[in-house]
N, C-alpha and C positions, 0 to 999 in steps of 0.2 A: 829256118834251120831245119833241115830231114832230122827227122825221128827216126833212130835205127831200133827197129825191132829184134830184138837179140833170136834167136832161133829156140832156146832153153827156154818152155812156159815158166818154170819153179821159179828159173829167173825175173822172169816179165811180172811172174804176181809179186816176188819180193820185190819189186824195183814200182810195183802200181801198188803195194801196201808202204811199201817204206811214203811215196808220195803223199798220198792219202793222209798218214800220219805227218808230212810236215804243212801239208795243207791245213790238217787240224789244226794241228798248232799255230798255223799264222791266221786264222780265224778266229783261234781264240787268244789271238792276243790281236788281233786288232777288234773282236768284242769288245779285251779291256780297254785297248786304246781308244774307240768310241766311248764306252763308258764314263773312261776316263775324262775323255773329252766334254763329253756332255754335264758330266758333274760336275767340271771345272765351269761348263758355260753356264749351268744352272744355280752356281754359288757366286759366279760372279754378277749373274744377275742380282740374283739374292739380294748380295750385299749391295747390289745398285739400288734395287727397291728400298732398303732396309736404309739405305745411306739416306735419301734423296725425298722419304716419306716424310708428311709433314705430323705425321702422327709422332711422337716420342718413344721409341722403343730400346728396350737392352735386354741380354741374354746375360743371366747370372747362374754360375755352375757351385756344385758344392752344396755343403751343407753351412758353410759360413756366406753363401749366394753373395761368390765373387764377381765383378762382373768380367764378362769374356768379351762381347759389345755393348755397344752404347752408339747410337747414331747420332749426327748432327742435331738433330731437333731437339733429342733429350736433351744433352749437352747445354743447349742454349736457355732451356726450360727450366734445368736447375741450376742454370749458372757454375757449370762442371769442367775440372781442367783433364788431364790424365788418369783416367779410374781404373784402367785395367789390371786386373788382379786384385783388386783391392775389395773387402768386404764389405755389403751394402751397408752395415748399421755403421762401418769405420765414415763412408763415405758421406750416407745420407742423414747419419742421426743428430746434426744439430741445424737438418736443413728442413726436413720435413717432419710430420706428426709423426707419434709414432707408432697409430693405427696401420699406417702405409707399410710400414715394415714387417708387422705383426700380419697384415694380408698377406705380402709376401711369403712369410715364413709358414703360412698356415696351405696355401698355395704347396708348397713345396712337401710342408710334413704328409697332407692328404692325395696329394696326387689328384687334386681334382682343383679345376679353373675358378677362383674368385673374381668377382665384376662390383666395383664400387662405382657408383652414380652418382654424380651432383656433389663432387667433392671442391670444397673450395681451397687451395693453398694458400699455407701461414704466409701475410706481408701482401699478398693478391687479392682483395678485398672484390675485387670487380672479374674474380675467373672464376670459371666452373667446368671442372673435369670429369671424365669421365675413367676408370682404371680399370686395366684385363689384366689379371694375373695366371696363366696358363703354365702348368709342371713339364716339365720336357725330361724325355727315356732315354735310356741306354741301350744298347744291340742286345741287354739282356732285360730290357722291361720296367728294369728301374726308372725312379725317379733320380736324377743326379743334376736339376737345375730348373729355374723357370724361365717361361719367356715372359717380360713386361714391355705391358703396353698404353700410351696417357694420351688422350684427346681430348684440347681445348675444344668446347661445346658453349661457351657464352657467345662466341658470334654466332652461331647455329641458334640458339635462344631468344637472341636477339631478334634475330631474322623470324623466328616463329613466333615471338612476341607483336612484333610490329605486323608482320601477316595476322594476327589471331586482334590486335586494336583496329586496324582496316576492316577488317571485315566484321567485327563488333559495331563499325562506326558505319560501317553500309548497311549493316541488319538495322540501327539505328532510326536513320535517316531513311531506309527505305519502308520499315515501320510507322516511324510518326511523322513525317512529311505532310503537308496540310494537300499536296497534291495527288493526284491520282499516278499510279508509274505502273507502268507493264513493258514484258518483252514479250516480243510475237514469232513465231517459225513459222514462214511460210511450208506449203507443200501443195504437190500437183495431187487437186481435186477433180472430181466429174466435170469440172466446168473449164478445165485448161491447166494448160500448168502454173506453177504459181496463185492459182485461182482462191488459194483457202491461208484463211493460217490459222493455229493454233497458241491458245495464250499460256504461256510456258513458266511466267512467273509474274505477278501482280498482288500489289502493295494493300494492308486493310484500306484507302483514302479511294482505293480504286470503286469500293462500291458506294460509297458515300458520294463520289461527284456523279457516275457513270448509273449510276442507281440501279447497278445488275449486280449479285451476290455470284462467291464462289465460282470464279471466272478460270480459276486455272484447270487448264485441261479441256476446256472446252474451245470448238471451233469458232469462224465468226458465224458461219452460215446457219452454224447451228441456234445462236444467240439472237441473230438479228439478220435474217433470211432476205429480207424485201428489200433493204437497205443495203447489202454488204457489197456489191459493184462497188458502189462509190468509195467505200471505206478501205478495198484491196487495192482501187486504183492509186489512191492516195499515199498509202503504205508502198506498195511495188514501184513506185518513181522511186522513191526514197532506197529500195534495196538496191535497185539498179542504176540510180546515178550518184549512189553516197552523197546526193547534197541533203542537207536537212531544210527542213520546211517546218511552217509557223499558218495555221488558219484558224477558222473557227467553225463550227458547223455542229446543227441540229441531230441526234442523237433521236429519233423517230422514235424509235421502240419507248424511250422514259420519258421522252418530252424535256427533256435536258439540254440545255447550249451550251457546246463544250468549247473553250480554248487549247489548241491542241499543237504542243512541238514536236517533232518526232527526229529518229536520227536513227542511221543504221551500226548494225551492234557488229565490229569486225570487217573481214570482208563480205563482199556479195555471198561466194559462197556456203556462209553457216546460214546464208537466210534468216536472219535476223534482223528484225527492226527496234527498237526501245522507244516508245510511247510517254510522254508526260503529259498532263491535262488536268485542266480545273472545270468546274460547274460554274461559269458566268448565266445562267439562267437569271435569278434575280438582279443583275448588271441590267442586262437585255431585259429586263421586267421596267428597271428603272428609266431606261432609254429610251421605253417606249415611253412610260409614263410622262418621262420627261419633252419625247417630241410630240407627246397631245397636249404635255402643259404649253409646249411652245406655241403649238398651231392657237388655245386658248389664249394664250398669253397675247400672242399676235391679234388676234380677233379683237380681242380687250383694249387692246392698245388701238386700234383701226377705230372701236367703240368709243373708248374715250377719248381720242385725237375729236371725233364726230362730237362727242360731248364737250369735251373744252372749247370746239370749233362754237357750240349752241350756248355755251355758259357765256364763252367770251361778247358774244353777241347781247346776251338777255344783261350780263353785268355791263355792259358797254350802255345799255339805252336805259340803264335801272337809274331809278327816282336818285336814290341809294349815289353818293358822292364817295367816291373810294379811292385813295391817295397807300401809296406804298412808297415808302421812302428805305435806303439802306444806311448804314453806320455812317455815312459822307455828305448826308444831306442831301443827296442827289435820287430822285424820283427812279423807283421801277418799274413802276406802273399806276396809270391815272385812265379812269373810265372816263368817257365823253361827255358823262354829265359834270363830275368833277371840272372837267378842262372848262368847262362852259360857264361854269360857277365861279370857280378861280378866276378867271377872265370877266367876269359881270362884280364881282368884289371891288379886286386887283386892280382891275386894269391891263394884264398880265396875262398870257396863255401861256402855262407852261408846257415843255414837251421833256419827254422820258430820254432822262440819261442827265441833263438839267439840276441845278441844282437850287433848293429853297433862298437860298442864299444871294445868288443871282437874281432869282426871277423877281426880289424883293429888296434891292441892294439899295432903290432910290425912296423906298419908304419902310424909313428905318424902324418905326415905334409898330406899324404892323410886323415888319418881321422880329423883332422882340417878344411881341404877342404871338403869334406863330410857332416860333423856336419854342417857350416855355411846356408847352404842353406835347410837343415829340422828342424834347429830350427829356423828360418822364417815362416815355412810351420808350426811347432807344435803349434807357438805363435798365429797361424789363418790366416798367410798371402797367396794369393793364388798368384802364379807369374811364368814364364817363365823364364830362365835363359839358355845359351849356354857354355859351359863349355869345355875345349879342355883338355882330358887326353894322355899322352905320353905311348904307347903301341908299343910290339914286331914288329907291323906293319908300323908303325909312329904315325903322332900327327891323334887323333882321334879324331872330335868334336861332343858331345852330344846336344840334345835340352832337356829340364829337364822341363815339365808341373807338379808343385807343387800345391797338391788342402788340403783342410781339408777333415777328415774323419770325419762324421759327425753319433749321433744314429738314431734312426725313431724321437726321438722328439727333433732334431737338435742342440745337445750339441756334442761339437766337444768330437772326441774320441783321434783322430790321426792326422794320413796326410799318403796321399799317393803318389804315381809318377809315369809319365808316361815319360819313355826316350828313345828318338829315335836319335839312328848314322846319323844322316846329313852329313856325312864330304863329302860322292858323292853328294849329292844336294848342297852344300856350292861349290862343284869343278865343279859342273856344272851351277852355278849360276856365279860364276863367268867367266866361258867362255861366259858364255849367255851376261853379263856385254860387255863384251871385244867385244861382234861381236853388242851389243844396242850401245856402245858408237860408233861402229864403222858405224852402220846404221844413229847415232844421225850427227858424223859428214857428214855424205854424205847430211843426210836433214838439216843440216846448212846449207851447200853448194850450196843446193839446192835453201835455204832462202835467200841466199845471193842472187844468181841470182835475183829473185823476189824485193828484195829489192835496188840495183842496181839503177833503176833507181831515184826511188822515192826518198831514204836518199840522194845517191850518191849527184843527183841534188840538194837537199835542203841544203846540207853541205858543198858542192860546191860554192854557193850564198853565204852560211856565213860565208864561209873561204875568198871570195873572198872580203865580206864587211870589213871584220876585218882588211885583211892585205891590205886593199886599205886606206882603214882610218889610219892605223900604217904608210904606207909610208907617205901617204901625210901631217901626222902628222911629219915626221921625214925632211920632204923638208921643211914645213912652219916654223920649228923650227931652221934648221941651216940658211935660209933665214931672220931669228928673224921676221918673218910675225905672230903672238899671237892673231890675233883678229879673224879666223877661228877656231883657237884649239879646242874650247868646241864643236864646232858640228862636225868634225873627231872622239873624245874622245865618245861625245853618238853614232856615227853610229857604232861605236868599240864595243860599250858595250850594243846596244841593238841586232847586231849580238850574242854575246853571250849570254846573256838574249834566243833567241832565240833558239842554238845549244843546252842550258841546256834542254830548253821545249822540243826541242824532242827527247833527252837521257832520259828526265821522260815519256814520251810514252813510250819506250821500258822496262823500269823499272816497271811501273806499270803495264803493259800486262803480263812482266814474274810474277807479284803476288809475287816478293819478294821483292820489293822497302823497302826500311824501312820508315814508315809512321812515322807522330809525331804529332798524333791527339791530339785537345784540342777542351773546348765549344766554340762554332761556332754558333755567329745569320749568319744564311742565307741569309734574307733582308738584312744587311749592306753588307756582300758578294756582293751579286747581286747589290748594288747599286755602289757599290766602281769598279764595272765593268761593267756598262753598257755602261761609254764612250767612253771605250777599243771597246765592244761590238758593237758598233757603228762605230767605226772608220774603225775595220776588216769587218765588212760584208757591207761596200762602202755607197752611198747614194741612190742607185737605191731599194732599202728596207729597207720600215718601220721599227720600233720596238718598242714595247708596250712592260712594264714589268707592271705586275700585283700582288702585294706584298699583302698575308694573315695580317691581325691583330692579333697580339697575337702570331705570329708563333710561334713554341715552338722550343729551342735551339739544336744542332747536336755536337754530338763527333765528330769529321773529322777532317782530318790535312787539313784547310785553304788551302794552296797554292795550293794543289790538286786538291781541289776543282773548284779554280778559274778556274785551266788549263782544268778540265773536262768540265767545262761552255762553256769555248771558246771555246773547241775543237766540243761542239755539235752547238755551233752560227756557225761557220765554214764549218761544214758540212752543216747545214739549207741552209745557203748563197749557197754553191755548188748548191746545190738543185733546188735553183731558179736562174740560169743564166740570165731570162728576169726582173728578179724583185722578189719582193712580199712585205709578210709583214710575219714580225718575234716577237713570243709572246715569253716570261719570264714571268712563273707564281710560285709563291710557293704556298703549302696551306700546315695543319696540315690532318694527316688521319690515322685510324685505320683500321687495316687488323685483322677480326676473326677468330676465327679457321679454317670455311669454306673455307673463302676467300685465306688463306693460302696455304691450299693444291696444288689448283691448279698454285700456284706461286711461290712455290718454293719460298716462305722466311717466317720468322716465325711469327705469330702473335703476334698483339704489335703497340705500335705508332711509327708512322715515319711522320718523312720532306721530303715532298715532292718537287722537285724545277724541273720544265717541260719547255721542251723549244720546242714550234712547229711553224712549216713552213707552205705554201703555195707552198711549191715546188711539184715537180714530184711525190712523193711519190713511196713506194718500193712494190715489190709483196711479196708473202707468200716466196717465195724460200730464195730472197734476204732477210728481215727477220731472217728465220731461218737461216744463214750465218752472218747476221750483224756485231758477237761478235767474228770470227773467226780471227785470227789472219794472219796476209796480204791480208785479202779478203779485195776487194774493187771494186765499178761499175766504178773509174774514168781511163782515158786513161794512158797509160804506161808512168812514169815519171812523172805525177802528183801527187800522195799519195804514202803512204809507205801501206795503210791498217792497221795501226797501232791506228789508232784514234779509235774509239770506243772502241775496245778491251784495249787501256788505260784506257778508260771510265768505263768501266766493270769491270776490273781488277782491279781498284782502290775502285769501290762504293761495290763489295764483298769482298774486305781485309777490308773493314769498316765497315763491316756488315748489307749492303743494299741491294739492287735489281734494274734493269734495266729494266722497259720495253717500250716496242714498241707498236706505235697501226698507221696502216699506210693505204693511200688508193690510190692508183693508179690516177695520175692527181689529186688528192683532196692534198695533204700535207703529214705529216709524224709528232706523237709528241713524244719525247725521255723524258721518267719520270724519275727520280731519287729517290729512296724511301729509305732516311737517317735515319738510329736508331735514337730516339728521345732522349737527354740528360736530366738526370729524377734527377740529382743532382743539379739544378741550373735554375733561369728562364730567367738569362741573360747571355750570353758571349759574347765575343768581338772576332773581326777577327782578327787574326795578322796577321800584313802586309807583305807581302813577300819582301818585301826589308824595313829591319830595322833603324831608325835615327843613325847619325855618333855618335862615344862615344868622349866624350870628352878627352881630356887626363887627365891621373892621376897622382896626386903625389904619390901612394903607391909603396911599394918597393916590388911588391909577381917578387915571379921568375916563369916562365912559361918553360917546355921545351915543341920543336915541333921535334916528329919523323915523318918524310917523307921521303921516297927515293926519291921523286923528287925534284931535290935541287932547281929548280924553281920555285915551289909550299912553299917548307921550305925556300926560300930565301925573298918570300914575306909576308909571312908570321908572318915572323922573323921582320922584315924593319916596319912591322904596328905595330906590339908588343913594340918594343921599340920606334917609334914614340910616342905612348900613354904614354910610361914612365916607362914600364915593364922589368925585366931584363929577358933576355933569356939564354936558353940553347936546343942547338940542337944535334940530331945523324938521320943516314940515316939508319937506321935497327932496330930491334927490337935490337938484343944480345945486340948494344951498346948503347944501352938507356936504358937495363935494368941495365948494370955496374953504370951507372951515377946515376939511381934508387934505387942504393940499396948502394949508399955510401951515407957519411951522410949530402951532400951536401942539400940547402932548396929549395925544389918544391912545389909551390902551386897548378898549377893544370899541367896534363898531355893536350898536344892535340897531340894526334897519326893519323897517316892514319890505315884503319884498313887493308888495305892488304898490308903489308910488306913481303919486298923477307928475305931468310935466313932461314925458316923452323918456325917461332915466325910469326904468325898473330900482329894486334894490341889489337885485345881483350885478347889475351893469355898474352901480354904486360901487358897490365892495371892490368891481375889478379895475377898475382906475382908481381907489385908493391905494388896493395896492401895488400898484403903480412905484405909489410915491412910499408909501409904505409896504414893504414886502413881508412884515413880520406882524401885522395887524391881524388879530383877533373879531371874530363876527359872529354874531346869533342874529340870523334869520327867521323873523317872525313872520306867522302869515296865515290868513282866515279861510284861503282855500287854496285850489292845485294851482302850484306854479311851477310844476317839475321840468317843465322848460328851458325856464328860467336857473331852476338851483343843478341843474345837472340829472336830473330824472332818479331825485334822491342821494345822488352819490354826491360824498360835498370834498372839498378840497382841504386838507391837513390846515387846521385850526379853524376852521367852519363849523357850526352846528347851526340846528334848528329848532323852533319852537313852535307851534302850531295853536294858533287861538279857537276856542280862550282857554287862558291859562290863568292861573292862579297867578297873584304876586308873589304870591311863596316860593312856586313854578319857578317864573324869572329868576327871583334873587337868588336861587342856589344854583339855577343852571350859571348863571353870571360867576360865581362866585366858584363853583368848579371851572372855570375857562380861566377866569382868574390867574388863582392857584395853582390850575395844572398845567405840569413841564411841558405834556404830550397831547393838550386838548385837540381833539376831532370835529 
């Protein structure tokens, strides 16, 4: 369209000013229209964010903080219908605390933003809020409303919880881990790229297996320079082909054998690798150990294979007969000599796998014999046995060592045997016999010499008392002179009294006396003999007896004892020719282990009972001889030698000890060291000569076998004195005919060495036989401990040992009698 330029300037400027001004004006209204626009886009945003936030917000105006918004989230947060206009305490006050509201209004009163933290809502046991209370202005500055704002923060807490236990639980584990862990960064060193790395984080386990301190921050090249090729090539696969790998290898620098997994950390490019590893050094210590034990172990075995190769040989050709048999009767192994033996018996070779049973099926009564003695062996017994087989050459005698076969962890498998032909050793043992007894009698002979003077003389005197008091008992009686009788009758009878004491010397020195110990207080012992004790060592010496309190009781057979007392007062008194003084002491004492050793008795308590002199005293020589049997310092015809060795031979069949402790011109003291009786804190002596019995009205019948019809004629004469009926024989055969009819015996009293081939204990045990409740007294004038059980006797046995008084007899009889429980 032309522009007509009018020709009038006034006009042109009015007509360029009028422009001008509606140009303005449409500027500034399409300012406001953009304005307008942009405030309308910027509130509709607004309310888009405000709608659509998941945070809870609303805008409350007023001083009554009505609300003006409220977005979806709030809404749904407090469970809200239409609130608009509505005042917050109408709206909120029976929903929430009523701090929330009191923020708000405090929010509002001051003009300045309150922020509560960590708030939890009434009935929401498991939220946690957070609250922004922000004041909002007017075009003139005031405050006329606030803005609120609430974020749930328990999943946010959660989430920071469970991150902050992870990595508690990785600090954890990567702290106490029993293995070693590190991460490594590689980086290009002087030697290439990728040629280094550095240890970026490593666990305390790391210096413990790796035996390098304080590892973070440092290179490898720097740690371990000579070595680290190999340890980057290792590592650098692992960054560049992500596979992980598992080795093992030497550690140079600490002398360490490591086990080592590795794996790369992310991708290649953070260069990272993560390292775990342990110290197998002592593994590899044991592996080695273990393939040198092997290579020894092998060796050993190659050794002994060589040695069983040389055993099996050497037991294959041995004298030595060796049978191994298992639970089935079937042979596991037989040496060559065995098979050869078996087959020269037999008739029979057996072979391995075979069984006893078979190779013995057509003679039955050997394999009977046979079987007996390896099913003892099967059943686990291990035992010796001599056995005498009849053979082309004669009677053959075996010796048969039956043991278990046992596995490595000693569950019996078998049994086996070792059996060797004796019958030359048995034929040479017996000539050996025949030329010992024939040496024994010469050193009898010998003994007797020795003995010659000393018994001869002393037996002499008391044959000579005996039969002097018999005659002149035998003159004063056809004379009718009566008023000397009784001291003829005791010089009679303490002769024999005497003759008996020194047949128990000789009995107790041979160590087979038959003893018949019982508890024994010592102190009444010792006192019931000290007058005696007095009377035999004269009055030119003292004697002091010194008795323990409390002493503690002795197994011993009494009468023995007494005589071992006297016999060592006896000796004392020899000792001292000019005088002295003679002590009696007992005490209690214990011998320890120690002590034991060297004494030759076993530890334990013992009664002690010592009897020491002031006499000459002995040297070391005489001493070591003291206990020898005929040795003696006194001149020819004065002792038998016999005393002490009673003394000795009595206190060790009792289970004691002797000793000496002596000194030359000082004295000599003789100890006695008596097992302590641990069943009882008192016992009584029995008297060696027992009160007379009275007589009895009972009717028991007693028979007495003796061959000596003088011994059985006296015997017999007190028996029936008392009121007993008898019955006698002079042998065994013919006391066992009377024994086994059905005549009534209460008790037996035998001698035990009877002629005829019949002992008297082989008597008693086919009586009882017939009688099982038979009563026995065992007489007998020297050792037959053999025969009676080596002292020990059987429940209703006892003993009596000649000679004995008749008094003796009739009370021992006469307690067996009477008692429920006789021994």
């Amino acid at each position: 369209m032309p522009i007509v330029i009018p020709d009038d300037a006034d006009a042109i400027r009015q007509r360029l000013q009028v422009l001008e001004d509606e140009n303005a004006q449409l500027k500034a209204r399409l300012a406001i229209y953009e304005g307008e626009r942009w405030t309308a886009d910027r509130e509709g945003r607004f309310q888009q964010i405000f709608e659509q936030s998941p945070a809870s917000m609303a805008v409350l105006r007023g001083e009554q903080l009505r609300f003006e918004h409220v977005n979806t989230a709030y809404q749904r947060a407090l469970s809200l219908g239409d609130v608009l206009g509505k005042p917050v305490r109408e709206v909120l006050g029976g929903r929430i605390e009523r701090r929330f509201i009191e923020l708000m209004e405090e929010a509002y009163r001051r003009g300045r933003g309150v922020r509560a933290r960590n708030f939890q809502m009434p009935g929401d046991e498991g939220s946690q809020r957070d609250f922004l209370y922000l004041p909002q202005f007017d075009s003139l500055g005031r405050v006329d409303g606030i803005f609120v704002q609430e974020n749930d923060i328990a999943e946010q807490r959660r989430v920071e919880s469970a991150f902050a236990q992870e990595r508690e639980r990785y600090e954890f584990l990567f702290n106490t881990m029993d293995e070693g862990f590190c991460v490594i960064e590689f980086f290009d060193g002087p030697h290439g790229p990728l040629s280094d790395y550095i240890h970026i984080e490593a666990n305390p386990a790391y210096a413990e297996h790796a035996g390098i301190r304080n590892v973070v921050g440092q290179t490898l090249r720097e740690m371990v320079g000579e070595e680290a090729d190999s340890w980057v090539a290792r590592y650098a696969h692992v960054l560049h082909s992500g596979e992980s790998i598992r080795f093992e290898q030497e550690l140079i620098a600490t002398g360490r054998h490591l086990e080592i997994s590795a794996f790369r950390v992310g991708p290649a490019s953070r260069k990272q690798v993560a390292v775990l590893f342990q110290d197998i050094t002592q593994r590899k210590q044991v592996e080695e150990s273990l393939r040198q034990l092997n290579e020894t172990l092998e060796r050993r075995v190659r050794d002994a294979n060589e040695a069983r190769r040389v055993l099996v040989g050497v037991v294959d050709g041995a004298d030595a007969l060796i049978f191994i048999m298992g639970f089935d009767y079937r042979w596991i192994a037989i040496n060559g000599s065995g098979m050869r033996e078996f087959e020269r018996v037999f008739g029979v070779c057996p072979q391995i796998g075979e069984s006893i049973k078979d190779n013995l099926h057509a003679q039955p009564e050997n394999l009977q014999a046979a079987l007996a003695p390896w099913d003892r062996a099967l059943g686990g017994e291990e035992f010796v046995v001599v056995v005498p087989f009849e053979t082309e050459d004669g009677t053959r005698h075996y010796e048969m060592h039956f043991s278990r076969l046992n596995d490595t962890e000693g569950r019996q498998i078998g049994a086996y045997q070792f059996v060797y032909d004796i019958t030359e050793r048995l034929q040479e043992q017996q000539r050996l016999s025949i030329a010992e007894d024939a040496l024994g009698q010469s050193q009898k002979m010998e003994a007797v010499g020795q003995l010659t003077g000393g018994i001869a003389h002393d037996f002499n005197n008391l044959l000579t008392s005996v039969s002097g008091s018999l005659e002149l008992l035998q003159m004063r009686l056809s004379q009718g002179r009566l008023a000397d009788v009784d001291r003829y009758v005791g010089a009679a009878q303490s002769a024999a009294r005497r003759a008996s004491a020194l047949t128990h010397r000789l009995l107790a020195f041979s160590r087979r006396q038959t003893l018949d110990p019982k508890p024994t207080n010592v102190n009444r012992l010792v006192v019931g003999m000290e007058e005696l004790v007095r009377r035999s060592v004269g009055p030119h010496i003292s004697t002091e007896v010194t008795l323990a309190a409390e002493l503690w009781s002795s197994f011993i057979d009494a009468p023995q004892l007494e005589n071992a007392l006297l016999n060592l007062c006896l000796n004392a008194r020899d000792a001292m020719p000019d005088g002295g003084r003679l002590s009696i002491e007992t005490s209690n004492q214990w011998i320890d282990d120690h002590a034991s050793h060297g004494r030759n008795v076993p530890p334990g308590q013992y009664v002690s009972l010592c009897v020491t002199d002031t006499g000459t005293g002995m040297t070391e020589e005489v001493i070591e001889r003291a206990f020898e049997p005929f040795f003696t310092t006194k001149p020819m015809g004065e002792g038998t030698g016999l005393g002490l060795s009673m003394v000795y031979g009595f206190v060790r069949q009792s289970g004691g000890q002797v000793f000496i402790h002596s000194q030359l011109g000082q004295g000599t003291t003789m100890c006695l060291y008596l097992p302590r009786y641990q069943d009882g804190d008192e016992a009584e002596v029995e008297p060696a000569c027992e009160p007379s019995s009275a007589r009895t009205d009972s009717r028991e019948t007693i028979m007495v076998v003796d061959d000596e019809p003088a011994i059985r004629m006296l015997v017999i004469e007190v028996l029936e004195e008392l009121g007993y009926t008898t019955l006698e024989a002079g042998d065994g055969a013919s006391g066992l005919k009377i024994l086994q009819s059905g005549v009534r015996i209460d008790l037996l009293v035998t001698d035990v060495g009877l002629p005829g081939g019949m002992n008297g204990r082989q008597l008693a045990d086919l009586a009882r036989v017939e009688r099982p409740d038979l009563k026995v007294l065992f007489i007998t004038g020297y050792a037959e401990n053999s025969v009676i059980g080596n002292g020990h006797l059987a429940p209703g046995m006892r003993v009596l040992t000649k000679p004995f008084t008749m008094e003796a007899v009739a009370s021992r009889i006469h307690e067996m009698i009477v008692g429920d429980n006789a021994v």
